[in-house]
N, C-alpha and C positions, 0 to 999 in steps of 0.2 A: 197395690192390692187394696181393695174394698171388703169389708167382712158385711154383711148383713145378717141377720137370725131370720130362719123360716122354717116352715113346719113342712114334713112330708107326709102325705098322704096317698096311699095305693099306687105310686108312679108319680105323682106329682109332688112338686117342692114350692109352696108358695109362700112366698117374699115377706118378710113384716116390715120391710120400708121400703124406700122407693130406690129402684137400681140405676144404677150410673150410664146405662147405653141399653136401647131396645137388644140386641142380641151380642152374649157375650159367650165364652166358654168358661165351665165353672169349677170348682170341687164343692163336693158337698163331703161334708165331716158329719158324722154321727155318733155326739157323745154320750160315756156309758150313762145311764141312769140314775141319780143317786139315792137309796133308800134313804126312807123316813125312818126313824126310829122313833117317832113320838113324841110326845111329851114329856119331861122330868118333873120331878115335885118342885125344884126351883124354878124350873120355866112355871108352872101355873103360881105359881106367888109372883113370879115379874110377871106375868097376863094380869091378875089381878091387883096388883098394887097400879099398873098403868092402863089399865083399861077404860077410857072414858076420858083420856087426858089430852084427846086429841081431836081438835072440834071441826075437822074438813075431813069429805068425803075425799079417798086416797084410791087415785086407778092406779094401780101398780104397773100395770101393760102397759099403759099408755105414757104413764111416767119413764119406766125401761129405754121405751121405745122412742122417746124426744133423747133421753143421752145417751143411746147407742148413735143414734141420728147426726146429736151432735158431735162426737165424740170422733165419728168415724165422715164428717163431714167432708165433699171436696173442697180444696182452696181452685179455684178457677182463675 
């Protein structure tokens, strides 16, 4: 089994990596949502005390998305 993450839209499910075979049968999983609850006054003292302490721009998505990649790699 291969997991990939992708987002569904009106009927459609598109892929956020590249799938292992042009047509397969699939399941798609729909997990719950998790609220936000905010902020706490100790999170904005840790924002503030490390904010600016980090000097490269950070794609999160695209970071995610090389080690789901790898993660869930095939060996061939």
């Amino acid at each position: 089994m291969i997991a990939l993450q992708g987002v569904y839209n009106n009927g459609w499910v598109e892929l956020l990596g590249k799938a292992p075979a042009e047509k397969a049968n699939v399941v798609v999983v729909f997990p719950h949502e998790m609220k936000q609850s905010g902020m706490t006054e100790e999170d904005r003292k840790l924002f503030k005390k490390f904010s600016g302490s980090i000097k490269r721009d950070i794609d999160g998505k695209k970071e995610l998305l090389e080690a789901l990649e790898e993660k869930h790699a095939r060996i061939d």
